[in-house]
N, C-alpha and C positions, 0 to 999 in steps of 0.2 A: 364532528364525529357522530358518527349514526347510533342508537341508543342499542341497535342488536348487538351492537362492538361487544355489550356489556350485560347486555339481557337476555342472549340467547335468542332463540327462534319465534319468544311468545310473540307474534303481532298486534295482538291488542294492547299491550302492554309499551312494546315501542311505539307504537301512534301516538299513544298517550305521551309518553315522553318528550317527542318529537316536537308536540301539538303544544305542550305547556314550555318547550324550549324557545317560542317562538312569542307565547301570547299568554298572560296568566294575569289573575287567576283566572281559572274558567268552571264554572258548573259544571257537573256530570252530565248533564241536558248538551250543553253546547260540545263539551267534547267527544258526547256520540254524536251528533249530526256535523261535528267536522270529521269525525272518522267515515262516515259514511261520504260526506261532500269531496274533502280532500283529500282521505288515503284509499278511497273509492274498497275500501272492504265492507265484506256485510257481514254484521255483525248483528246479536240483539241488544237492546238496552242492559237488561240483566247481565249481560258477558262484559259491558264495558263496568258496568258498579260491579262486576264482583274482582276484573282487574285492579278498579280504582283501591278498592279495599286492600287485598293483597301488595300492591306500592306501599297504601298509607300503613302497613303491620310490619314492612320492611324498612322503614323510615326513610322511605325515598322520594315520598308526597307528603305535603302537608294539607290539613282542611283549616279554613277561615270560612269565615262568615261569607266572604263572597265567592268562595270558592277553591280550585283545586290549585297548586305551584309545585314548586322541587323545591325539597328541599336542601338547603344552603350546605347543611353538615355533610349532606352526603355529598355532594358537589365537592365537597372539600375533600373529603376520605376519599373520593376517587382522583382526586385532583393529586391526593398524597399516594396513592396507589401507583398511579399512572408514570409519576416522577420515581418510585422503586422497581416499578418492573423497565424503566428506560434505564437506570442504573444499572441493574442487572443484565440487561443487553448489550451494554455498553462495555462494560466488564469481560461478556462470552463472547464479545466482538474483539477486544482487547487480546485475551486470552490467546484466542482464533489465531491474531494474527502473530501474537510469538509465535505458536508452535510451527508457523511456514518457515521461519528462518531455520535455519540449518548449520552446522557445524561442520567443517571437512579438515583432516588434519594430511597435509601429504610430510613425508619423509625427508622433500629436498623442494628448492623453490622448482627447477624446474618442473617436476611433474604437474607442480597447480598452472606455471605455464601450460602445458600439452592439456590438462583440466580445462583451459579459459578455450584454447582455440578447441578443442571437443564439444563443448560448450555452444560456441558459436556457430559450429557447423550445425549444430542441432538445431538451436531457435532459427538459423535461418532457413533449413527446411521445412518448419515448420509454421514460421509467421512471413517468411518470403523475401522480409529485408531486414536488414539489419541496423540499428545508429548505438553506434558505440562510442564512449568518452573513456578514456582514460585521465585521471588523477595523479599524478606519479612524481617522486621527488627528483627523478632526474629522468634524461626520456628514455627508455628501454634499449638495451646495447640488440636492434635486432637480427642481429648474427649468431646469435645462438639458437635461432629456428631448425631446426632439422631440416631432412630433404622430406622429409614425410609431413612437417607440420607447413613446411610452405604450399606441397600438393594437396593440403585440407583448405588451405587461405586460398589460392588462386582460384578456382571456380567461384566462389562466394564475396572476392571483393567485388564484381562489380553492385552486389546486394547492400553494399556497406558504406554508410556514411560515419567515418572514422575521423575521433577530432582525440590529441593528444594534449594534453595540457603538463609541465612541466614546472615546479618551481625553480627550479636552476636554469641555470645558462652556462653551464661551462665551456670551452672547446670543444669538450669530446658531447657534452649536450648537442652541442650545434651540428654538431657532426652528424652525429647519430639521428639526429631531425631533418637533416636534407635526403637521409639512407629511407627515411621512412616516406618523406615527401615524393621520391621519386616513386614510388608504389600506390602513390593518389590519396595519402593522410595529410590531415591539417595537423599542423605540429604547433605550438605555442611555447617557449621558452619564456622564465619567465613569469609565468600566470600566478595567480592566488590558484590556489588547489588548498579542498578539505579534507586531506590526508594524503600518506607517504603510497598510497598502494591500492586506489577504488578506482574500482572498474564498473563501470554501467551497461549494459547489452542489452537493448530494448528496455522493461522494465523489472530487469536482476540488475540488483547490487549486490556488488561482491567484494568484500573489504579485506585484504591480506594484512597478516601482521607475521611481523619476522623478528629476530631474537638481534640485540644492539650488535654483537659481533657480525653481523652479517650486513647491517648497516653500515657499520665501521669500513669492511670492505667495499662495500659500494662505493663512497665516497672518498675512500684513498683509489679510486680505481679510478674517479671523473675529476681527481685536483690535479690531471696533468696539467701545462701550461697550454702546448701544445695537445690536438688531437692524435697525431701520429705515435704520441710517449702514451696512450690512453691502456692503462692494465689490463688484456682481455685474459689476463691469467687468474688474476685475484676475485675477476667478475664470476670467470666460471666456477673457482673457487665456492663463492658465496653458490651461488647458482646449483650444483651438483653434489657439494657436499651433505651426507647427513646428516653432517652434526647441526647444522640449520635448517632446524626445519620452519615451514612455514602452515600458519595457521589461517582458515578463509572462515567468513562469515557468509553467508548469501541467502538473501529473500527478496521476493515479487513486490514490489508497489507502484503502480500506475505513476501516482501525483510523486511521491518521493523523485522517482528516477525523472519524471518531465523540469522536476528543479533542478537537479544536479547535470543532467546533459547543458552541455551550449554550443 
C-alpha cells in the first residue's frame, strides 16, 4: 500500500514512509539523501526534519537512539481502521445488492408467463443470445402459449440455448417434453431441481412462488396414467384464474446464475 493512500499529497512525508517501510531505523541524514537518491525529489534538509517532526507529534514515527521507524501502534490503528472501513464497504456492497432484487406480483400465473417471454425478447435484443434453464416441478404444459407469445419465441430461438430441467416424470411430463423437444429444448425429466418455479435468462433469476391450491391443481392435472387423460382444464384453471396469484422475485448475478445454469 502506497503511504499517500493515507497521507494525502504531502511528498515528503510519503518518501519518508515509504523509505522507513523498507529499511529502519534510519537517521534524518540518510533519509534525506535517500529521498533525494531514490525518490529522486529535491527537497532541502530543513523540509525533510521539519516533516520528520510533524510524523514524530502524530505518533506515526518513533525516534531511538539510532534512529527514525513507524510506529507499531499506529500500524496497528490503521491496521483496525482499514478492517472497519472494509466492513463498511462490505455492508454498502451488501446493501447494494438487495435493493437490485425486485418484487413483481401478477394477478394470474399466466401473465408472469407473457412477463418471462417479454422478458426474453428484451435480453436478447439486447445481449444477442440467450441460455436459459428452467427449474420446474413438472415440465411446463406448453400449449398455453398464445399465437402472440409463440410470434415473440420464434425469431429469438435460434438465439437460445434452452435446457428444461424437471423433477417429475409423469406421462403427461414426458409428453409435454418431447412438445418442447421438437422446438429444439433440452428437456430433463427427472432432475434434482432447486425449486418448484426458477427460471435463469442469462444472468436474471427469477423465482415464482404460487399459493398451495394452485399447486394442488397442477399435480392432479399431471397424476394422469395416461398422457391423453392429462387435465388441460384444471391446468388452465390454476393458470388463468385470479384467485391464484403468482408472486416473482428477480435479480442480476453473474456467479449465482453461471451455478444454477447446466
Amino acid at each position: 500500500m502506497r503511504a499517500s493512500n493515507i497521507l494525502g499529497t504531502d511528498s515528503t512525508k510519503n518518501s519518508i514512509i515509504e523509505l522507513l517501510s523498507q529499511e529502519w531505523p534510519l537517521t534524518a541524514k540518510k533519509l534525506y539523501n535517500k529521498i533525494i537518491k531514490e525518490c529522486h525529489t529535491q527537497i532541502t534538509y530543513q523540509a525533510t526534519h521539519k516533516a520528520l517532526k510533524e510524523l514524530l507529534e502524530k505518533n506515526i514515527l518513533k525516534k531511538m537512539k539510532e534512529g527514525y521507524l513507524i510506529n507499531k501502534e499506529w500500524v496497528k490503528q490503521l491496521g483496525e481502521f482499514s478492517q472497519k472501513i472494509e466492513n463498511e464497504l462490505e455492508n454498502v456492497h451488501q446493501k447494494k445488492e438487495m435493493k437490485t432484487m425486485q418484487k413483481i406480483v401478477f394477478e394470474n400465473h399466466y401473465n408472469y408467463i407473457k412477463f418471462t417471454i417479454d422478458l426474453m425478447e428484451e435480453i436478447a435484443k439486447k445481449e444477442g443470445k440467450l441460455r436459459v434453464t428452467f427449474h420446474y416441478r413438472h415440465i411446463p404444459y406448453p400449449n398455453v402459449l398464445s399465437k402472440e407469445d409463440i410470434l415473440k419465441l420464434k425469431p429469438i430461438m435460434p438465439k437460445i440455448k434452452w435446457t428444461i430441467l424437471s423433477k417429475c416424470s409423469t406421462p403427461s411430463d414426458l409428453w409435454h417434453a418431447k412438445l418442447w423437444e421438437k422446438i429444439g429444448v433440452h428437456v430433463k425429466t427427472g432432475a434434482d431441481i432447486l425449486a418448484d418455479r426458477l427460471i435463469i435468462i442469462n444472468n436474471y433469476i427469477i423465482n415464482a412462488y404460487v399459493s398451495k391450491e394452485a399447486i394442488v391443481k397442477w399435480d392432479n392435472s399431471y397424476s394422469a396414467n395416461k398422457a391423453s387423460d392429462f387435465n388441460m382444464t384444471e391446468t388452465m384453471e390454476a393458470i388463468s384464474n385470479k384467485k391464484y396469484r403468482t408472486i416473482v422475485t428477480i435479480f442480476e448475478d453473474k456467479e449465482i446464475a453461471q451455478l444454477l445454469h447446466q
